[in-house]
Structure formats: structure tokens, C-alpha cells
ZANUVO-788621 format. One record per residue (C-alpha): residue number from 1; x, y, z; residue in three letters. Coordinates in nm, 3 decimals, decimal comma. Each point is the difference from the previous one (the first is absolute). Example, Ala and Ser with C-alpha at 12.3 -4.5 7.8 and 13.67 -1.06 7.14 Angstrom:
<1 <1,230 -0,450 0,780> "ALA">;
<2 <0,137 0,344 -0,066> "SER">;
END
This chain:
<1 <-1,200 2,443 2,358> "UNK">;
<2 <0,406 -0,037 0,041> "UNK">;
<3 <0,140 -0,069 -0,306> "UNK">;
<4 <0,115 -0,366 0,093> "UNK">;
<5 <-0,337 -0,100 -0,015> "UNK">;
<6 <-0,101 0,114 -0,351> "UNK">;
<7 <-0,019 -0,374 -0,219> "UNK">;
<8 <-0,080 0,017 -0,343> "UNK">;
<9 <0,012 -0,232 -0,280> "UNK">;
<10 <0,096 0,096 -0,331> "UNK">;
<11 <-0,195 -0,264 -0,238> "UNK">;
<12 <-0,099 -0,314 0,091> "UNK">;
<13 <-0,113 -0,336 -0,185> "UNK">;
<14 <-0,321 -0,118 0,285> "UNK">;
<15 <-0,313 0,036 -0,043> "UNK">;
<16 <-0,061 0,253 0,306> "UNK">;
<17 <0,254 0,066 0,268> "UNK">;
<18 <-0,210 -0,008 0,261> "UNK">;
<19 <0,157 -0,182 0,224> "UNK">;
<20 <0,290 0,148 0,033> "UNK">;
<21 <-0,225 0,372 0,070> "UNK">;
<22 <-0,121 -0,157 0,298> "UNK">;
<23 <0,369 -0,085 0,085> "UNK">;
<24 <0,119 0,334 -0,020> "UNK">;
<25 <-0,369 0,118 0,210> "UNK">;
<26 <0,131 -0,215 0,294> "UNK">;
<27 <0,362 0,134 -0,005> "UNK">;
<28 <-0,120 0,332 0,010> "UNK">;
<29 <0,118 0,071 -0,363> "UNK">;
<30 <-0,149 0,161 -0,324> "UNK">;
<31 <-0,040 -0,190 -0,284> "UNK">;
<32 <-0,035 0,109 -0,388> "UNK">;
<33 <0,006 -0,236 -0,308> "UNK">;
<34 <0,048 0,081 -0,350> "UNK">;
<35 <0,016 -0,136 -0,383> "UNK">;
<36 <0,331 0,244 -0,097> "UNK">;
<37 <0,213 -0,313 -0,219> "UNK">;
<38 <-0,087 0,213 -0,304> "UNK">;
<39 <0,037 0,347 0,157> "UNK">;
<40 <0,260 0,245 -0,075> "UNK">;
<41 <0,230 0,093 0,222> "UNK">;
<42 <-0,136 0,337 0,111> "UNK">;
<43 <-0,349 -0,191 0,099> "UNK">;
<44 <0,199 -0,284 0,191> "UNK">;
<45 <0,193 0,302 0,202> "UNK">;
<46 <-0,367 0,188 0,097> "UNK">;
<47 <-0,140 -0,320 0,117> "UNK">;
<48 <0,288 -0,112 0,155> "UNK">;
<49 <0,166 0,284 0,160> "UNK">;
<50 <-0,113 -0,028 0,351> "UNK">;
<51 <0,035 -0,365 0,041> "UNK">;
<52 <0,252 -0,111 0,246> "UNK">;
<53 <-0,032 -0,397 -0,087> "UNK">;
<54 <-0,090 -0,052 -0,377> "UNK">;
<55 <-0,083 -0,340 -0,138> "UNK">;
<56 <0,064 -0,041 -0,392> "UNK">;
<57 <-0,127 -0,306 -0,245> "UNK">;
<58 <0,092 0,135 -0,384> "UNK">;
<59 <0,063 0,392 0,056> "UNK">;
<60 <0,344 0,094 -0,067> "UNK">;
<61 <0,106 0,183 0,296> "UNK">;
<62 <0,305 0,161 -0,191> "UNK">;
<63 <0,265 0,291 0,087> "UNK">;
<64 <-0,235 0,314 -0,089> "UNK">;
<65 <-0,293 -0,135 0,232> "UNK">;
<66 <0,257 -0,146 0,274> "UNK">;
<67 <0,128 0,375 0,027> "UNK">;
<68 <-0,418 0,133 0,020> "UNK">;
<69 <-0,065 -0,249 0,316> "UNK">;
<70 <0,031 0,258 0,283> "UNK">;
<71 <-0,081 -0,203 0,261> "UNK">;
<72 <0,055 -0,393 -0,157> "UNK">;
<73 <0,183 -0,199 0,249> "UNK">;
<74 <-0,038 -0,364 -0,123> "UNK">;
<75 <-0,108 -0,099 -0,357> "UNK">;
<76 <-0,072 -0,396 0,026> "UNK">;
<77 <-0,019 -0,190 -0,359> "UNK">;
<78 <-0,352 -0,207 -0,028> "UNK">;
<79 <0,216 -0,350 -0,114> "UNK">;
<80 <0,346 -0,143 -0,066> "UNK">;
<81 <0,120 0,249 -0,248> "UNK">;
<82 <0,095 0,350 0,019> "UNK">;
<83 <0,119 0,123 -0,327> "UNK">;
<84 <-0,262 0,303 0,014> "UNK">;
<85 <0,163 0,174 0,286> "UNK">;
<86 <0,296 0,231 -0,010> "UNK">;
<87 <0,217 -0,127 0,300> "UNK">;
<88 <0,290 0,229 -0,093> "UNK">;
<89 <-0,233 0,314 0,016> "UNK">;
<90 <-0,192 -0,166 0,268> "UNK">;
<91 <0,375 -0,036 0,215> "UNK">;
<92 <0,054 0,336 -0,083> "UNK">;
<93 <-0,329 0,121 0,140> "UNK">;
<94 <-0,011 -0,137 0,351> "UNK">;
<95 <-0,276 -0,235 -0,110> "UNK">;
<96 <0,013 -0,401 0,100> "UNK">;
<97 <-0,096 -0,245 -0,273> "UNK">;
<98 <-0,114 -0,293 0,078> "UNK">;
<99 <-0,145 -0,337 -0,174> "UNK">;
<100 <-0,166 -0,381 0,057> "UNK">;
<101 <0,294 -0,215 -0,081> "UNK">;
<102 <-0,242 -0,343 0,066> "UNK">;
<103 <-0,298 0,117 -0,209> "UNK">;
<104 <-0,160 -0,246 -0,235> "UNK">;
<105 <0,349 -0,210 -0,030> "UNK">;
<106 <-0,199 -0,300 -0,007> "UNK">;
<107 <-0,247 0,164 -0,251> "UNK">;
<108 <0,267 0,122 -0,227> "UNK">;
<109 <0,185 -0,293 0,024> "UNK">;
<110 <-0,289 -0,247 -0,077> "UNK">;
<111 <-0,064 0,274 -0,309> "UNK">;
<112 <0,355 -0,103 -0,119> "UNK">;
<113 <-0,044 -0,393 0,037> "UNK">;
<114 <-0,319 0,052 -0,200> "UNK">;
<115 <0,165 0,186 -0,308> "UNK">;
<116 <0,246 -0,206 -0,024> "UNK">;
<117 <-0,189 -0,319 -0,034> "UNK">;
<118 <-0,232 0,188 -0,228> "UNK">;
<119 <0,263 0,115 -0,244> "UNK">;
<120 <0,203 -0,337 0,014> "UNK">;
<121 <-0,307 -0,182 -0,111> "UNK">;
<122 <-0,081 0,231 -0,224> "UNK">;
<123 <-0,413 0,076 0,149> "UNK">;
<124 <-0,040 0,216 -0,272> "UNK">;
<125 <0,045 -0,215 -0,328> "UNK">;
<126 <-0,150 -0,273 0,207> "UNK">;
<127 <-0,287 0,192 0,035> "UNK">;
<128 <-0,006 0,098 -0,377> "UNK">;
<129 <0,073 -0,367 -0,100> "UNK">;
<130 <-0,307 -0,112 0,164> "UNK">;
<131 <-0,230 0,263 -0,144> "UNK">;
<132 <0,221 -0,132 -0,312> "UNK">;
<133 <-0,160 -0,348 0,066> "UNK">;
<134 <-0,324 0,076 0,051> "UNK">;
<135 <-0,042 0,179 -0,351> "UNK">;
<136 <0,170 -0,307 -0,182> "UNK">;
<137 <-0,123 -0,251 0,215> "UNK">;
<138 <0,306 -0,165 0,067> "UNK">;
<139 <0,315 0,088 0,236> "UNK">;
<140 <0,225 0,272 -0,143> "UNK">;
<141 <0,299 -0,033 0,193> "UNK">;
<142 <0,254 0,219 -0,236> "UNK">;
<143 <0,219 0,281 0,168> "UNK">;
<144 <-0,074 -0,224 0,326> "UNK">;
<145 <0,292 -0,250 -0,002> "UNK">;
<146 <0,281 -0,132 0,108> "UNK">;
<147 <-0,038 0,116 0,357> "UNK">;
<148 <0,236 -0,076 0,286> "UNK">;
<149 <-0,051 -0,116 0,351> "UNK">;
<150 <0,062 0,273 0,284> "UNK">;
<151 <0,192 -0,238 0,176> "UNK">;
<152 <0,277 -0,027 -0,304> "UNK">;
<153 <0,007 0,410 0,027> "UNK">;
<154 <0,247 0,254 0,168> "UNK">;
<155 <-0,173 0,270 0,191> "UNK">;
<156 <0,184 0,327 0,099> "UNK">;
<157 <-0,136 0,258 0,242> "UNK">;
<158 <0,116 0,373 -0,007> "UNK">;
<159 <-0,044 0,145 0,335> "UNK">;
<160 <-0,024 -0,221 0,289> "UNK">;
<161 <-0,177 0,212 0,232> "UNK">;
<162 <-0,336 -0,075 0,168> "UNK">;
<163 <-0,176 -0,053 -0,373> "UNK">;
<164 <0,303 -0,184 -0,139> "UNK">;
<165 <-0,001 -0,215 0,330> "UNK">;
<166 <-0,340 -0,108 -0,043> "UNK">;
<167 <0,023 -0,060 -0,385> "UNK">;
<168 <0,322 -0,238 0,094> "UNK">;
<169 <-0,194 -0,200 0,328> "UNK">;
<170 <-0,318 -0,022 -0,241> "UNK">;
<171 <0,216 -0,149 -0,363> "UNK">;
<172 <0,178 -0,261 0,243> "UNK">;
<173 <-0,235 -0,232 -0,040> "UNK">;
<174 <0,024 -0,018 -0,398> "UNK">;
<175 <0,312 -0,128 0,015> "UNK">;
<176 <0,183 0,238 -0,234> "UNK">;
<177 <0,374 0,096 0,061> "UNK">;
<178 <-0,039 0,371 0,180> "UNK">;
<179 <0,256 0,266 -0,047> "UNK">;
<180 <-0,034 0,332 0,163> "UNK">;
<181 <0,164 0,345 -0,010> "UNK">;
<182 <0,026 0,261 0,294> "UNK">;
<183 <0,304 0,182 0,048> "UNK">;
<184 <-0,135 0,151 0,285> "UNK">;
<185 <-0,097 -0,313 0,230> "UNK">;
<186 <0,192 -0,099 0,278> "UNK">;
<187 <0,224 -0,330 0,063> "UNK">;
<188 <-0,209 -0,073 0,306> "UNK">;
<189 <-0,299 0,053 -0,256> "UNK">;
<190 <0,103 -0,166 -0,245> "UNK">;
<191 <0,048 -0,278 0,230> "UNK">;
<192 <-0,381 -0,035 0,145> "UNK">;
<193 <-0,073 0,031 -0,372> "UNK">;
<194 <0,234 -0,348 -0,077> "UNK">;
<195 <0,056 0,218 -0,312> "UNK">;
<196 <0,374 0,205 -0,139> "UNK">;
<197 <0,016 0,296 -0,198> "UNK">;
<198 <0,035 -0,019 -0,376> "UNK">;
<199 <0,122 0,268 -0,218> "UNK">;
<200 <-0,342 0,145 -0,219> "UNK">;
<201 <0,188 -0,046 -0,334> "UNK">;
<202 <0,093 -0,343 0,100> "UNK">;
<203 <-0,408 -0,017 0,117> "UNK">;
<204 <-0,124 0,095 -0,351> "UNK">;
<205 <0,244 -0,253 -0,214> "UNK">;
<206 <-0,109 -0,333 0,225> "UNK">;
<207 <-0,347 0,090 0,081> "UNK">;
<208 <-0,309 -0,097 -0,194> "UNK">;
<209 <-0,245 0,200 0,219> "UNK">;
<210 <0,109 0,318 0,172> "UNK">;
<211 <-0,252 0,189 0,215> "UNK">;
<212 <0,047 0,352 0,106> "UNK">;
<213 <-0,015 0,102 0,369> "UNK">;
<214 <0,248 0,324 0,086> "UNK">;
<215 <-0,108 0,338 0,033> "UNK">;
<216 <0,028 0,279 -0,207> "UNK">;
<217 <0,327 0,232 0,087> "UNK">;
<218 <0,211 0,184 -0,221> "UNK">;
<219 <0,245 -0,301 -0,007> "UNK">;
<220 <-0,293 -0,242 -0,114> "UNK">;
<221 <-0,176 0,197 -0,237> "UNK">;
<222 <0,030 -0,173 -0,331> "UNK">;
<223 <0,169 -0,291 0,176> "UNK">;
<224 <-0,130 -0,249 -0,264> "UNK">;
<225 <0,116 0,180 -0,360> "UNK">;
<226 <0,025 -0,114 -0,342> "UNK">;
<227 <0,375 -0,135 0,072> "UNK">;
<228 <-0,084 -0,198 0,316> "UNK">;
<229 <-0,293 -0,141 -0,190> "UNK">;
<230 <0,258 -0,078 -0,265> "UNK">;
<231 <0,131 -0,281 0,241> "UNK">;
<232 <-0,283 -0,161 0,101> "UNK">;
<233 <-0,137 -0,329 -0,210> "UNK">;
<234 <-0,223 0,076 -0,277> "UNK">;
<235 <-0,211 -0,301 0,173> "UNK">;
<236 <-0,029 0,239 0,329> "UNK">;
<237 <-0,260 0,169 0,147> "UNK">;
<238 <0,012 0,348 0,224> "UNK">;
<239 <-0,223 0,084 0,207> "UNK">;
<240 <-0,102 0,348 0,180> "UNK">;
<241 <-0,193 0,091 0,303> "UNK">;
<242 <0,221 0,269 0,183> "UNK">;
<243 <0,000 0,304 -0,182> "UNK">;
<244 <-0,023 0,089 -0,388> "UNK">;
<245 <0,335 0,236 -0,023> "UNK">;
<246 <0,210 -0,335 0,108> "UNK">;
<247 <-0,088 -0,158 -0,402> "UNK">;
<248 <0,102 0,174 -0,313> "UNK">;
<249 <-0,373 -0,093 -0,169> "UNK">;
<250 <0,072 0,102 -0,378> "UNK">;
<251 <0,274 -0,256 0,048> "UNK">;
<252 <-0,140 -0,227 0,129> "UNK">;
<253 <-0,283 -0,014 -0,234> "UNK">;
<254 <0,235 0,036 -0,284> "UNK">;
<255 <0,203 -0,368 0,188> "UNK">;
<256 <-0,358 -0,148 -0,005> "UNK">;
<257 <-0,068 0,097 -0,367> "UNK">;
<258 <0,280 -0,105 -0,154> "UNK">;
<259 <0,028 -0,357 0,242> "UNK">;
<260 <0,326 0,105 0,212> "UNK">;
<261 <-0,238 -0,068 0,291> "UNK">;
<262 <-0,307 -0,204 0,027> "UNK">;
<263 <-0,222 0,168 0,221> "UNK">;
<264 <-0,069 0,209 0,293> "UNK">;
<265 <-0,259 0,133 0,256> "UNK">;
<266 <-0,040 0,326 0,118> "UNK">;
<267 <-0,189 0,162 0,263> "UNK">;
<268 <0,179 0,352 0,013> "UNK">;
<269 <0,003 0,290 -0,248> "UNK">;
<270 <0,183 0,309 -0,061> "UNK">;
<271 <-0,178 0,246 -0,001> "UNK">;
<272 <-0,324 -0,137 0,168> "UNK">;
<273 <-0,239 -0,130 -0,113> "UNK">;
<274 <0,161 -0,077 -0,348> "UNK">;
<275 <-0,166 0,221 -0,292> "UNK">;
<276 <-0,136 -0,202 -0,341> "UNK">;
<277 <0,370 0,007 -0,125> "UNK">;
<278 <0,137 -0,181 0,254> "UNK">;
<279 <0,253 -0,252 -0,205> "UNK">;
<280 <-0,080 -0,367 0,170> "UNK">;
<281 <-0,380 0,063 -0,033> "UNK">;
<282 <-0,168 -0,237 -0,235> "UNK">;
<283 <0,323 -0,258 -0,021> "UNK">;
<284 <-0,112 -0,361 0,051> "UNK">;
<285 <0,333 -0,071 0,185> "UNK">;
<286 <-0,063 0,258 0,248> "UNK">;
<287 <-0,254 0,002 0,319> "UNK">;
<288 <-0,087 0,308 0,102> "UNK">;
<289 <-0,199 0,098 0,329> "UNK">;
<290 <-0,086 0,333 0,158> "UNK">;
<291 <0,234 0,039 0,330> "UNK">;
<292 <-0,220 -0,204 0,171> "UNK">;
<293 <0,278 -0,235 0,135> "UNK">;
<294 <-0,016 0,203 0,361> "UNK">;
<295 <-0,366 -0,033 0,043> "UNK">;
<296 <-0,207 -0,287 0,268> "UNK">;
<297 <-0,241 0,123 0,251> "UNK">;
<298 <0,208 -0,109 0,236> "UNK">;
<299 <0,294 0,195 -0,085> "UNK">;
<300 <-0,213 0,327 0,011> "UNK">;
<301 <-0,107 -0,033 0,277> "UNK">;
<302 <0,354 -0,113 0,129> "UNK">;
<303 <0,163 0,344 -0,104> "UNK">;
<304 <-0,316 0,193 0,119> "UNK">;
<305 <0,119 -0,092 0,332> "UNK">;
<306 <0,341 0,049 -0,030> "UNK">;
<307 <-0,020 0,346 -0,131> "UNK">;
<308 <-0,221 0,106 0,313> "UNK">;
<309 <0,239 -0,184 0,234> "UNK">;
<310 <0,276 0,227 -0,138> "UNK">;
<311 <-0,246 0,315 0,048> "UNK">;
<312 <0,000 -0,148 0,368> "UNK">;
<313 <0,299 -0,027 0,050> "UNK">;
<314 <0,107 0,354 -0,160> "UNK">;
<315 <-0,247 0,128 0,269> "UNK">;
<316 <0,207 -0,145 0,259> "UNK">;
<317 <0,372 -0,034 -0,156> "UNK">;
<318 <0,000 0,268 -0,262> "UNK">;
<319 <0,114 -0,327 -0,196> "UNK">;
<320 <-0,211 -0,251 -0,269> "UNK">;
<321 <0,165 -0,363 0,022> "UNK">;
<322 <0,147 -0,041 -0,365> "UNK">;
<323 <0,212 0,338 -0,072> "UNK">;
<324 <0,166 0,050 -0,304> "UNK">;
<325 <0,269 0,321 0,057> "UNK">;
<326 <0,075 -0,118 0,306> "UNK">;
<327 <0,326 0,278 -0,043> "UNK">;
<328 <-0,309 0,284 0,063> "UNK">;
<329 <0,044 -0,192 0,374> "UNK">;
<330 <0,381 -0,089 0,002> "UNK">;
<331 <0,193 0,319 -0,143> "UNK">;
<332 <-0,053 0,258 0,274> "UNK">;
<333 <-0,025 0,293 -0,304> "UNK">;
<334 <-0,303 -0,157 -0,148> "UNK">;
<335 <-0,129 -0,047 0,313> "UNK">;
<336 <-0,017 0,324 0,096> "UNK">;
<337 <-0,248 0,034 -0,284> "UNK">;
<338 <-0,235 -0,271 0,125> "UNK">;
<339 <-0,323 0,201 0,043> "UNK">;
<340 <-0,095 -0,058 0,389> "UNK">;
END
């Protein structure tokens, strides 16, 4: 079989992949499947290595198995993020990456509204003041009180991409003053958004929520350290569903110890899944859940078919919709490397 027709996946979080094997049967291709997220690299490379369009969930895909696929053409990220590739040793090896840019916005976004409400109203000691009450046989309402109304609350949005978009149509209707930060969004952008750029440090000092939604690059990676959370309220909450790295989480547990913040939710760990040290684990002031924030049926089955209409369209273009080193295609001396 020509080597453009070789699909394999990596790892994968369905229950079967079925469907997408009778995809590939009908375009003529082979299809393979694998569990490798824990796998070292040499065991990636020998399952791997003949693969011409690879599809990754967890596996990192980094320099030392970029340089052992032969014949890889396109690796395509299963989600949003894409922190587990190497796109500089990818680049330098001729081999398109690609990603799903739309996938479970809504999800993740909805994930977001959720924590925050949660932490603001503090779901855990309410849930530990009733239990409270029904041992004493009265209400317990200590720890509880005073709470504030949303709608008397600044919220501030890091990353206003599709996620951070979503968050900011979906908290519109509390009626809380919204800042966001994106230094990378354009005035015409900006402009459908009805929104303006503010500076993060400026973010942090007025906000009383802030809710995480960037990705994780070298410039980002411990974005929100002990001195930023320095200048935000003790009263404020932070809240995390793009990627662990972003959060310094000994400081942050050390802010939520010692009352220089007041709570936050997390849905992103570093490494993954957290071990029984992890530092928030057991605070009442923190809600933690277990990267879920992505998942709906519906979104699954969304990417499902947009990863197979990228293997499509490789078959006919050479070329998956979302690419991420677009210079493999644009600087003639990388793309001389491109394996055809």
C-alpha cells in the first residue's frame, strides 16, 4: 500500500474506533490503533514508523521520535491543545502538524462558567455546612458568609480565543463588569468582540475572578506566578482549564493557605494526572476536577469527524485544514523537506 495511505492513531480516549476503520476501508487506506500515551519513545517510533498520517490524543510526539518517523507526513492533535508535539523538530523534519482549533470550545467554556460559580459560592463548605446541620440539627452557616452578588463582581478573561470567546458571550448575562487580555487579537476582532485589550497585570489588580484560557508556549508557561498573584485581591478567585504549566500550583496553594486569595478551580495538572502530593488537593477553597472540561458526546463525535475530514483531504491536497508550521509550506528550504 503507498505510503500516503498508511493512518494510524497513536492513543485514543473512545471506546472502539470503529468507525473511523471503516473510513479508512472505503478510502482504500490501512488503519492501526494503539494505547502508546505511556510508552517510551523507542515503542512509539516501532509502532509509528511507517505511518504517513498519525493522529495523537496524550502521547508526546517529541524531537527523538519526530526524527524515527520515516515516512510521517501529517501528525494531527486529537483537541485544541498541542503542547505534546515538538513543532520545532517537527519543522525541521518535513512533517505537517496540524490541530482542531473549534473542539469542545463550548464544552470547555461551559467547564469554566461552572468553576467559577462553584468556587465563588463556595460548593464545598456549603456542602460541609449542611452535613454540619444535619449532625447538630440546626443550620451551621460559619465559614459561609458574607457572600457577594456576581453582578457587583469584575470578571477578567486571559486569552480571548475561541474558549475565552465563549466564556465572555456566556458571563454577559450576569451582569459583571468583563475585562479581557489578548495581546494577540486583532482591532477588527476586538471589535466583533465589543471588547479592548487590557494589560494582564492591570487584569489581575481589578479582577475578582480570572479564568485561564491561552495555550501553553514558552512565553506562557508560568504566566500566572507568585508575583502576578501578588496583585490580585485576596477576595479573588483563579480559575484553570487550559493547561497546568500556565499556574505556579505551590503558589498558589501557598496564596490560598495563607488568605492572599480566596479560592480557585482547577481542571488541569502538571504533570498529569496529579500524584497524592499534589498541593491544592484536600483545600476546602479549592475545586478540583479531572480534565474533564473538553468532554460531551457531542464534541467527540464532532472532532471524530474533523480528524477524518483532514485524512480526506491529505488524500487529495497533501494538506489537513488547521496547520500549525505553516513555514514547513512557505519557506521554500523547509519545503524541500516535505516528505511527498
Amino acid at each position: 500500500m503507498g505510503d500516503g495511505k498508511v493512518f494510524k492513531v497513536a492513543d485514543y480516549i473512545e471506546a472502539d474506533l470503529d468507525w473511523e476503520a471503516e473510513r479508512c476501508r472505503e478510502l482504500g487506506a490501512e488503519f492501526s490503533c494503539y494505547k502508546l500515551d505511556n510508552e517510551p519513545d523507542e515503542v512509539l517510533i516501532e509502532h509509528l514508523r511507517d505511518a504517513a498520517f498519525i493522529v495523537v490524543n496524550m502521547a508526546k510526539i517529541n524531537r527523538a521520535v519526530m526524527g524515527g518517523l520515516a515516512r510521517a507526513k501529517v501528525i494531527v492533535r486529537h483537541g485544541a491543545g498541542f503542547d505534546n508535539l515538538d513543532l520545532k523538530a517537527a519543522t525541521e523534519n518535513g512533517i505537517l502538524c496540524a490541530y482542531q482549533p473549534n473542539a469542545w470550545s463550548e464544552e470547555v467554556a461551559e467547564h469554566a462558567v461552572m468553576l467559577m460559580l462553584a468556587v465563588d459560592r463556595n460548593l464545598r463548605r456549603q456542602s460541609a455546612a449542611l452535613e454540619r446541620s444535619l449532625t447538630v440539627g440546626k443550620w451551621v452557616f460559619d465559614r459561609l458568609q458574607p457572600y457577594n452578588a456576581l453582578r457587583s463582581k469584575t470578571l477578567g478573561i486571559v486569552g480571548c480565543g475561541n474558549i475565552g470567546s465563549h466564556v465572555l458571550r456566556k458571563m454577559n448575562g450576569f451582569g459583571m463588569r468583563i475585562l479581557t487580555c489578548d495581546p494577540y487579537l486583532t482591532t477588527e476582532r476586538w471589535a466583533e468582540l465589543d471588547m479592548e485589550h487590557t494589560p494582564l497585570e492591570e487584569l489581575l489588580r481589578q479582577s475578582d475572578i480570572v479564568t485561564i484560557h491561552v495555550p501553553v508556549t514558552d512565553e506562557t508557561r508560568g504566566l500566572i506566578d507568585g508575583d502576578r498573584m501578588r496583585l490580585m485581591k485576596p477576595s479573588a478567585v483563579l480559575v484553570n482549564t487550559a493547561r497546568g504549566p500556565l499556574v505556579d500550583v505551590d503558589e498558589l496553594a501557598a496564596a490560598l493557605r495563607e488568605g492572599r486569595l480566596a479560592g480557585a478551580g482547577i481542571d488541569v495538572y502538571d504533570p498529569e494526572p496529579p500524584d497524592a502530593s499534589y498541593a491544592l488537593l484536600n483545600m476546602d477553597n479549592a475545586i478540583l476536577t479531572p480534565h474533564l472540561a473538553w468532554y460531551s458526546e457531542q464534541g467527540l463525535w464532532d472532532i471524530r469527524r474533523w480528524i477524518m475530514d483532514d485524512f480526506e483531504s491529505f488524500l487529495d491536497s497533501g494538506l489537513p485544514k488547521h496547520v500549525l508550521n505553516r513555514e514547513v509550506l512557505e519557506n521554500p528550504r523547509l519545503r524541500m523537506t516535505v516528505r511527498t
